[in-house]
C-alpha positions in Angstrom: -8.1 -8.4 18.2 -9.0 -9.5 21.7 -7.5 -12.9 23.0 -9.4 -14.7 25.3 -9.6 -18.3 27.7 -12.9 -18.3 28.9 -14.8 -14.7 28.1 -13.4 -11.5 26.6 -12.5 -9.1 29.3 -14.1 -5.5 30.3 -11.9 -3.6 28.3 -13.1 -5.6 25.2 -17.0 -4.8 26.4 -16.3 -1.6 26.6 -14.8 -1.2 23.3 -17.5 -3.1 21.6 -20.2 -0.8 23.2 -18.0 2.1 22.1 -20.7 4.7 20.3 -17.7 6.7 19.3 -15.9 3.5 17.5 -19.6 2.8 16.5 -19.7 6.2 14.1 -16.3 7.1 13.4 -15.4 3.2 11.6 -18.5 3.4 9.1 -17.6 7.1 8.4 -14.2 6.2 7.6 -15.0 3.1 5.6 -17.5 5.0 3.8 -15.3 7.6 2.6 -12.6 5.1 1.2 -15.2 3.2 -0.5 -16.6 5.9 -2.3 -13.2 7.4 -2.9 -11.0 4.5 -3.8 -13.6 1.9 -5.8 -13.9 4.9 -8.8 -10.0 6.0 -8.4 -8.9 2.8 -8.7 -10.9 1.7 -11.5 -10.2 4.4 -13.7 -6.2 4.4 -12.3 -6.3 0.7 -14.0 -8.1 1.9 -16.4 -5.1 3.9 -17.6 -2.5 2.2 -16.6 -3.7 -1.0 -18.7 -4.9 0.7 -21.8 -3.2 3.7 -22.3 0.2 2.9 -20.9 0.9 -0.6 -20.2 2.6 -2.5 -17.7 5.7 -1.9 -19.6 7.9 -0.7 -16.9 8.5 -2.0 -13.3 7.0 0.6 -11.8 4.2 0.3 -13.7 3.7 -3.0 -12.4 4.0 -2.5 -9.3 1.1 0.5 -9.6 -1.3 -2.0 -11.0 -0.7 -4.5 -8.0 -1.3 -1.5 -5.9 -4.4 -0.3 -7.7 -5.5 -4.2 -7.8 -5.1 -4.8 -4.0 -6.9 -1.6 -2.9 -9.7 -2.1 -4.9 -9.9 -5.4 -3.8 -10.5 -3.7 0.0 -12.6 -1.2 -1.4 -15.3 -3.9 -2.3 -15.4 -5.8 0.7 -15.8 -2.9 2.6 -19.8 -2.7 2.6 -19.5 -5.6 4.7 -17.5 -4.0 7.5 -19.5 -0.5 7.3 -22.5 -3.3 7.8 -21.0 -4.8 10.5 -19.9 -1.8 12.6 -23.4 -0.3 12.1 -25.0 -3.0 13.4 -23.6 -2.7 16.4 -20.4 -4.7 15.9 -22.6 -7.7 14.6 -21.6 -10.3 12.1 -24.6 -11.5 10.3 -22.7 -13.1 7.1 -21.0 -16.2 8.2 -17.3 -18.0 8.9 -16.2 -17.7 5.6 -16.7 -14.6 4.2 -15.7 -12.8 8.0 -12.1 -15.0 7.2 -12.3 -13.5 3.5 -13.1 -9.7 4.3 -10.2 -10.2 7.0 -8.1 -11.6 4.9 -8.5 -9.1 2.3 -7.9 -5.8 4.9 -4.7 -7.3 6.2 -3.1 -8.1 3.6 -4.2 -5.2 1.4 -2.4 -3.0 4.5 0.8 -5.4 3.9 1.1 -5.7 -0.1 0.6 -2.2 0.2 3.7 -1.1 2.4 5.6 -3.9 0.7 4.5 -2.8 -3.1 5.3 0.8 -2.1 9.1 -0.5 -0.6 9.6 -2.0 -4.6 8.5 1.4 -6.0 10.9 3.6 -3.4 13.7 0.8 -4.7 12.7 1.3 -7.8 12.9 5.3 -7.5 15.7 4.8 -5.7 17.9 2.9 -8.7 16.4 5.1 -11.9 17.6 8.0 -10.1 20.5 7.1 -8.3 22.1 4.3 -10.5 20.1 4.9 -13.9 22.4 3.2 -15.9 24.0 0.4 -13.7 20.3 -0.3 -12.8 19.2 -0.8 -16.1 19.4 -4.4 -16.7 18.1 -5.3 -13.0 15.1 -3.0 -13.8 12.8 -4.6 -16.2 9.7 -6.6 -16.1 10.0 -9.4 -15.4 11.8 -8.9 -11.9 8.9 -7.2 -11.5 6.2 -9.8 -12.2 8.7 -11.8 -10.2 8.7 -9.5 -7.3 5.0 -9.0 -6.9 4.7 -13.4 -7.0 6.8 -13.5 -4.6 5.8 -10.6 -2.3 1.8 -12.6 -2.1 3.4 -15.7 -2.1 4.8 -14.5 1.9 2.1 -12.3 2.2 0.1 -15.7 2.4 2.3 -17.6 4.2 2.4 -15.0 7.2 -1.3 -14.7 7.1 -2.6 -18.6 7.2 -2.9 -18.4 10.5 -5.8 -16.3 9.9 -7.5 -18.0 6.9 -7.3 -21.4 8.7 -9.1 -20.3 11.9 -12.5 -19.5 12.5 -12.1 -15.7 13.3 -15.7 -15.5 14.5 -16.8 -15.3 18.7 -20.1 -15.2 20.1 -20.1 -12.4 22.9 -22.8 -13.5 25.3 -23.1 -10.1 27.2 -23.3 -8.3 24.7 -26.0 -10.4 22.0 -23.2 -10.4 19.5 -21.1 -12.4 17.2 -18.1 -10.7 16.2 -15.8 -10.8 12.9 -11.8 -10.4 14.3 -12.4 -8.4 17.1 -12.2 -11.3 19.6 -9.6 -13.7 18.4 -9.3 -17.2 19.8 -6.7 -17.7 22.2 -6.8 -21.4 20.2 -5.7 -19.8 17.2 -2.1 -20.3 17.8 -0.7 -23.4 20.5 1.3 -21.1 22.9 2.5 -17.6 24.1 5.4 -17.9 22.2 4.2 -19.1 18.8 1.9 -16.2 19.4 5.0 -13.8 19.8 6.5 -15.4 16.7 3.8 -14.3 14.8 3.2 -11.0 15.9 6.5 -9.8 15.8 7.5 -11.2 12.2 3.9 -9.8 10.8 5.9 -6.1 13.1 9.3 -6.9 11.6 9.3 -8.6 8.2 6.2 -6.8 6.9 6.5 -3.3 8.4 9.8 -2.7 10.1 12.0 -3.5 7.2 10.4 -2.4 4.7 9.2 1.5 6.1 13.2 1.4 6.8 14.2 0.4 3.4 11.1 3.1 2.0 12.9 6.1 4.0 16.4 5.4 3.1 15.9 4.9 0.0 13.3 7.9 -1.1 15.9 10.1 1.6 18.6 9.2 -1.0 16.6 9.8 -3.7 15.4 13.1 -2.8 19.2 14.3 -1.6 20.0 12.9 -5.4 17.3 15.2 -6.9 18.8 18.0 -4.9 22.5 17.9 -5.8 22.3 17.8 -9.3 23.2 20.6 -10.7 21.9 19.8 -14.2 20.2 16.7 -14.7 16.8 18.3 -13.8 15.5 21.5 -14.6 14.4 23.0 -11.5 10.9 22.4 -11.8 11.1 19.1 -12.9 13.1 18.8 -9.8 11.0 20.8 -7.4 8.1 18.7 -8.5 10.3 15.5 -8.1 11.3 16.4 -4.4 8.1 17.3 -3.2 6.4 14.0 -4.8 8.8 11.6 -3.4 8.5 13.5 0.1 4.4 13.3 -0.3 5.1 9.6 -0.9 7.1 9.6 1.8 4.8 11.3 4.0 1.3 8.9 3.0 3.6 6.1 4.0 4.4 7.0 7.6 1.0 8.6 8.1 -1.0 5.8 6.9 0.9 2.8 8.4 3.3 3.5 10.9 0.7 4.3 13.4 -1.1 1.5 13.0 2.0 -1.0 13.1 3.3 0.9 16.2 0.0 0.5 18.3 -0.4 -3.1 17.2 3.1 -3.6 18.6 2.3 -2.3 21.5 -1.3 -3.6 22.2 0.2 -7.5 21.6 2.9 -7.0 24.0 0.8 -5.3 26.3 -2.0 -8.4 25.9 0.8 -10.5 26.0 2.3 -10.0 28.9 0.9 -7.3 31.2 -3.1 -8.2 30.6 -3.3 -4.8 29.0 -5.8 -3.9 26.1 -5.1 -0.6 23.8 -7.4 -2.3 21.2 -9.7 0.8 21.1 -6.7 2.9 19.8 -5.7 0.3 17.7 -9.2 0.8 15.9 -9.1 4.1 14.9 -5.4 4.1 13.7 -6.6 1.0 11.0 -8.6 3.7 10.0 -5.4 5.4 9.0 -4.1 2.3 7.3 -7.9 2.5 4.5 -7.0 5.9 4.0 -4.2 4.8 1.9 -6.6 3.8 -1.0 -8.0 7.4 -1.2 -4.3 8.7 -1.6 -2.8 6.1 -3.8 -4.6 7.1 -7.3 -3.7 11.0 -6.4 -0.1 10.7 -5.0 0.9 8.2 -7.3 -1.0 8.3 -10.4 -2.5 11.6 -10.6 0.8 13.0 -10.2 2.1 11.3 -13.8 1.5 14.2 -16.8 0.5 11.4 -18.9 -2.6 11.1 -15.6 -3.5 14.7 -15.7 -3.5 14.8 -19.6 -6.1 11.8 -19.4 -7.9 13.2 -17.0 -8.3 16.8 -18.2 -9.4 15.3 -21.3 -11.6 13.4 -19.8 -12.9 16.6 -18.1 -13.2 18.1 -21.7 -10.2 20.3 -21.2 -8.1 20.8 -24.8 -5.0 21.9 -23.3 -4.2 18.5 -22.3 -3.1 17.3 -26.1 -0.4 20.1 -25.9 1.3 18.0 -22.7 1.4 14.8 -24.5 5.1 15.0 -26.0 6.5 15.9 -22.8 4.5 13.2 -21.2 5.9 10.4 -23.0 9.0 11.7 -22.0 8.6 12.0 -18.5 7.0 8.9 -18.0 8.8 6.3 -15.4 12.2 6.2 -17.3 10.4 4.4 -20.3 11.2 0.5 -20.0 11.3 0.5 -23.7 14.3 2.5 -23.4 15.6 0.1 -21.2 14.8 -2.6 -22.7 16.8 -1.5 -26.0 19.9 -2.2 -23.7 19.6 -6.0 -24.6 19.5 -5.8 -28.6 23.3 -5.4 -29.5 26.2 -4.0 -28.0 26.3 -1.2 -30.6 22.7 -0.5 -29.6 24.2 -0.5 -25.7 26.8 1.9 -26.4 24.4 4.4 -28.0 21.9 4.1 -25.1 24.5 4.9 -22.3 25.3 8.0 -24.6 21.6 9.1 -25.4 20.8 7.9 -21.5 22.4 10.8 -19.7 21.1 12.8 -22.0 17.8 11.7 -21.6 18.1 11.9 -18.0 18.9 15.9 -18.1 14.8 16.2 -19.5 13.7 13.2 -17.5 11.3 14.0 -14.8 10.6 11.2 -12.0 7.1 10.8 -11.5 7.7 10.1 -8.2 
C-alpha cells in the first residue's frame, strides 16, 4: 500500500498500469481459489466428522482450514478487481472486508502454524511432561486469543476507508493507495508496521524454526522410539512444514519491511515486488490440506476410499494409532492416579509405534 498527501506518486502509476502485475495476480488468485475452496472443504470435512477436534492439533487444523477458506471465497472479488484494471467497483465495505480477510488469514495462518510447531515440538520432545498442558481446551483458548490480537493489530484497517480515487489513471482502488490519514503521525505509523513485522511474523517464524529444528534433531536421535520409516516420514514432514512456512511468508514479511521503511523514510516505493511476493503468502492455502492433512494415514485412507481404492480399510488400525498422539490418551491422565501411573507406563510404549503426523 501506497501512502500519499496530495496524489499517489509515479512509482504507484506505474505499478497500477503494470500489465505484468495485471496477469500474473488473477492467475495466482485463480489457482488458490480453485485449489483451496475444494481442499479445504473436504479437509473440514474430515476433520469434523471423521476425527473430531479431539486433540489440540486438531484444533488448530480446523482454525487453519476455517481461515483459508474464508480467503478462498473472497477471492473472486480480487481476481475481479485486478482484471479490471485495478478497479474497485464493489464499495467501502466489502473492499475493508476482503482486506480484512487476506491479512489476517496471512497472520492466523503463521500464528496457527507457530501453535502446531509448539505443539509438535512438546508431543515429541516432552510427551509426557507435556501431557497435561496439551489438551483442548488450551487449544480453544489459544486460537480465542490468537483472533482476539489478530483484531486488535488490524483495526486500523477495518476503521478506515481503504478506498482512493486515482484521477490519472480513471480508477478507484481497494488497499493499494492507503491514506496517509489513516494513522496521525510517522511514528504511530512505525508503531504499527513494525509490531504487525515483529509480533506477528518475527516471533513467531523464530519460535516455528526452533521448535520444528528441535523436533526434527529429536526424530533423529532416537534410536528406538520410531521405526525408521515412521521416522523418515516424520523428518521429512516436519522439514516440508518447515519449508511452506518460510517460502510462503517470509518473503512477503521481509519485503513489506523493507517497502515501509523505505516509504517511510527515504520516499522509496518496492510496492511492485511487494505484489507478487503476497502471491506467495495465497499459496499457502493450496499447500495446507496436502502438507498437513493429506499427510495423516487416517487422510489418505479417506481419500483413497473416496477414490474407490479397497486397500485403504487395511491402513485403518495403524491409522488410529498414528493419529496426533490421540488426546483421548491424554486425556485418561486426569481419571485417577492409578489410571496415571499406567499411562506413563503404556505411554513410552506407545510412543515406540507412534508416528507424528507432522
Amino acid at each position: 500500500m501506497e501512502r500519499y498527501l496530495s496524489k499517489p506518486d509515479n512509482a504507484t502509476l506505474q505499478m497500477l498500469r503494470s500489465p505484468s502485475l495485471a496477469v500474473v495476480l488473477p492467475v495466482v488468485y485463480s489457482l488458490v481459489a480453485l485449489v483451496s475452496i475444494p481442499g479445504n472443504l473436504f479437509s473440514l470435512w474430515v476433520l469434523c466428522r471423521h476425527i473430531g477436534p479431539r486433540s489440540p492439533s486438531v484444533i488448530f487444523m480446523i482454525n487453519l482450514s476455517l481461515t483459508d477458506l474464508a480467503l478462498a471465497l473472497v477471492l473472486p472479488f480480487q481476481i475481479h478487481y485486478h482484471c479490471n484494471r485495478h478497479h474497485w467497483v464493489f464499495g467501502v465495505a466489502l473492499c475493508n472486508l476482503v482486506t480484512l480477510a487476506f491479512y489476517a488469514n496471512m497472520y492466523s495462518s503463521i500464528l496457527t502454524m507457530t501453535c502446531i510447531s509448539v505443539d509438535r515440538f512438546l508431543g515429541v520432545v516432552y510427551p509426557l511432561a507435556a501431557a497435561r498442558w496439551r489438551r483442548r481446551r488450551y487449544a480453544v483458548a489459544t486460537c480465542a486469543g490468537l483472533w482476539l490480537l489478530l483484531l486488535a493489530a488490524l483495526a486500523p484497517l477495518a476503521r478506515t476507508d481503504l478506498t482512493y480515487r486515482v484521477e490519472a489513471l480513471g480508477i478507484v482502488t481497494c488497499f493499494d493507495v492507503l491514506k496517509w490519514t489513516m494513522l496521525p503521525s510517522v511514528a504511530t505509523w512505525a508503531v504499527f508496521l513494525f509490531t504487525l513485522f515483529i509480533v506477528l511474523f518475527l516471533i513467531p517464524f523464530v519460535v516455528t524454526v526452533v521448535c520444528y529444528t528441535a523436533t526434527i534433531r529429536k526424530l533423529l536421535q532416537t534410536a528406538d522410539g520410531y521405526g525408521q520409516g515412521q521416522k523418515r516420514r516424520s523428518v521429512c514432514l516436519a522439514a516440508v512444514v518447515l519449508l511452506a512456512f518460510v517460502t510462503c511468508f517470509a518473503p512477503n514479511n521481509f519485503v513489506l519491511l523493507l517497502h515501509m521503511v523505505s516509504r517511510l523514510f527515504l520516499d522509496r516505493s518496492f510496492y511492485h515486488v511487494y505484489k507478487l511476493t503476497l502471491c506467495l503468502s495465497c499459496l499457502n492455502n493450496c499447500l495446507d490440506p496436502f502438507v498437513y492433512y493429506f499427510a495423516s494415514k487416517e487422510f489418505q485412507m479417506r481419500l483413497r476410499a473416496y477414490l474407490g481404492h479397497r486397500g485403504a480399510r487395511a491402513d485403518s488400525q495403524d491409522t488410529r494409532r498414528e493419529s496426533l498422539f490421540s488426546a483421548r490418551t491424554l486425556s485418561a491422565r486426569s481419571g485417577s492416579s492409578a489410571q496415571a501411573d499406567c499411562l506413563e507406563a503404556a505411554g513410552r510404549a506407545f510412543l515406540q509405534r507412534q508416528e507424528s503426523v507432522f
